[in-house]
Structure formats: structure tokens, C-alpha cells
VOKE-786373 format. One line per 5 residues: number of its first residue (from 1); their letters; for each residue x negated, y, z of N, C-alpha, C. Coordinates in steps of 0.1 Angstrom, whole numbers. Layout:
residues N
NUM	A	X:Y:Z:X:Y:Z:X:Y:Z  ...
END
This chain:
residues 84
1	XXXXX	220:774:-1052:213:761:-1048:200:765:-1041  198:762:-1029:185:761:-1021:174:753:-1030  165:755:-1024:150:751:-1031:151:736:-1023  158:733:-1016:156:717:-1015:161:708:-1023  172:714:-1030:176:707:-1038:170:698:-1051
6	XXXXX	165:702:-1063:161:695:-1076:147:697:-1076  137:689:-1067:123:690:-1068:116:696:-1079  117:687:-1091:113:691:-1105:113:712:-1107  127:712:-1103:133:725:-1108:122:735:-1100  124:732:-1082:117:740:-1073:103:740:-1081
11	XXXXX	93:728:-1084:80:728:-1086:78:737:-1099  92:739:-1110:91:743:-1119:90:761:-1112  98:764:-1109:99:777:-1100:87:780:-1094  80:773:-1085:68:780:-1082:59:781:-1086  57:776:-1099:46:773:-1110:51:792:-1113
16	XXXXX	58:792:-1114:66:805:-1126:60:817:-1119  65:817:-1107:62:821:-1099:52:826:-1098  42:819:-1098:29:817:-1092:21:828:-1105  23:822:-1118:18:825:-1129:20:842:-1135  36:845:-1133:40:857:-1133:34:871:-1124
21	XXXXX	29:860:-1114:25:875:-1102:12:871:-1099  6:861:-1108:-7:854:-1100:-10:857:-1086  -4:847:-1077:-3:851:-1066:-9:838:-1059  -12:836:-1048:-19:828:-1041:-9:816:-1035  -12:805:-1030:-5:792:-1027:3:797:-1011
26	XXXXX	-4:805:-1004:3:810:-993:13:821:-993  8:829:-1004:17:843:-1008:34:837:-1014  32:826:-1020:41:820:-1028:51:809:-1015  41:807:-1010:50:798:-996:60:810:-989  54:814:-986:61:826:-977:73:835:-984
31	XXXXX	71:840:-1002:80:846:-1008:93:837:-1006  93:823:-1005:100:814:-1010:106:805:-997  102:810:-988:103:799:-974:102:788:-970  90:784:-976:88:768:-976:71:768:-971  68:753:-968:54:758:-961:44:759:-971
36	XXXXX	31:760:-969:19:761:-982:14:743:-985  16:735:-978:17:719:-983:26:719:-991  41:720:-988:53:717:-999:44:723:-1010  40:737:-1016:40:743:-1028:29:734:-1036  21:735:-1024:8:724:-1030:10:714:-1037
41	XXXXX	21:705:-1029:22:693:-1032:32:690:-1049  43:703:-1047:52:701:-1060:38:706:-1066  34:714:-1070:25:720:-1082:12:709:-1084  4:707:-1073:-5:694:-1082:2:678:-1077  11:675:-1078:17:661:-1079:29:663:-1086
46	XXXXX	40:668:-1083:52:669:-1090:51:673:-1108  48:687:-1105:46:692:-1119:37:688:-1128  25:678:-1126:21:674:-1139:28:659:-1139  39:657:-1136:44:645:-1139:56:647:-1151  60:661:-1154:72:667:-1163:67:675:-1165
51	XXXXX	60:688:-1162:50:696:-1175:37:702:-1171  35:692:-1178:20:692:-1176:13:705:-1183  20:711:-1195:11:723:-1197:15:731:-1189  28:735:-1182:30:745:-1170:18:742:-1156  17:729:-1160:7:724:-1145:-7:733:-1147
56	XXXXX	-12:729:-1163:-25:734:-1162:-29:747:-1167  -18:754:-1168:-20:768:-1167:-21:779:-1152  -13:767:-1142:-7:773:-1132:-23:768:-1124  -30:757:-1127:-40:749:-1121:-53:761:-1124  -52:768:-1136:-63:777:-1138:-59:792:-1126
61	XXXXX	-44:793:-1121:-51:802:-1114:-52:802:-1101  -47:794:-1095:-49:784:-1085:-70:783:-1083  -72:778:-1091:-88:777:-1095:-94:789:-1086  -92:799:-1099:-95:817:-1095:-93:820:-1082  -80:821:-1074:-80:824:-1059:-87:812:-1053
66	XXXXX	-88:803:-1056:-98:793:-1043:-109:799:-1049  -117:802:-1060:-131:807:-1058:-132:823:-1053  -120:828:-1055:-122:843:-1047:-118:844:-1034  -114:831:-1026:-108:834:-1012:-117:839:-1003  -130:834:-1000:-143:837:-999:-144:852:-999
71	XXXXX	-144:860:-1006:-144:871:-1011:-134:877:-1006  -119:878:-1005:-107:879:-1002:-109:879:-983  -114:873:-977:-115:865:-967:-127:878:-955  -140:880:-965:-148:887:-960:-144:905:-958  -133:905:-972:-127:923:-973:-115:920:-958
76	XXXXX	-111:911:-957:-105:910:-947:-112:913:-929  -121:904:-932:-125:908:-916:-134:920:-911  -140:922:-926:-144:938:-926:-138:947:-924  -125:950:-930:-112:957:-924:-108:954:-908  -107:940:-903:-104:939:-887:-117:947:-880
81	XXXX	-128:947:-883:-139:951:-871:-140:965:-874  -137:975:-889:-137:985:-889:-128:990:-884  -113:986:-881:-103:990:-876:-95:998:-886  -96:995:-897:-89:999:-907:-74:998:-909
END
């Protein structure tokens, strides 16, 4: 079954996802082929409507990469101008 199919299930999947590899809302769009809105949207709207403690585990690291994108962001373009 495609990820279009059972919302719930998909939102449950990228939570899993997400948590297992602590991986970022775009890293997770792309593993999975869907855009970084869709993931957004099942994880903070879908998923705390049917599990909510999967939501706010998944919401803590979600948290973490938005305060380190910044950070994430600057190793990046440091690397583009070095030529790394």
C-alpha cells in the first residue's frame, strides 16, 4: 500500500520514522516521497488527533532540529565558500 492511502497509518510511519533516526522534516520528506508540508501537516495535525504521546515525543525532536537548523545551516555555507 502507497503512503496515500490510510492517513493515520502514514502520520503514524513518519512519526516512527522520524524518532528512530532523529532525522529532520525534510530528510523524512524525501526518504518517503512526499513533500515537507504533507509530513508537517500529518505529524502536527493528524497525529495528535490518535496518538498523542507518539505526537509529543516526535514534537520534542522536531523542537531540537528547528533550534539547531541555524547551526546546521551556517556548517553548510561554510563548506559552499570553502569549497569543501
Amino acid at each position: 500500500m502507497g503512503l496515500k492511502g490510510n492517513m493515520e497509518e502514514r502520520a503514524e510511519r513518519l512519526a516512527l520514522y522520524i524518532l528512530e533516526n532523529r532525522t529532520t522534516v525534510r530528510a523524512t520528506a524525501q526518504k518517503f516521497g512526499i513533500s515537507k508540508s504533507t509530513v508537517h501537516k500529518d505529524i502536527s495535525e493528524r497525529l495528535p488527533q490518535f496518538n498523542r504521546a507518539l505526537f509529543l515525543q516526535v514534537k520534542q525532536i522536531l523542537e531540537e532540529n528547528k533550534a539547531e537548523r541555524h547551526i546546521r545551516g551556517g556548517i553548510a555555507t561554510r563548506k559552499k565558500y570553502k569549497g569543501v
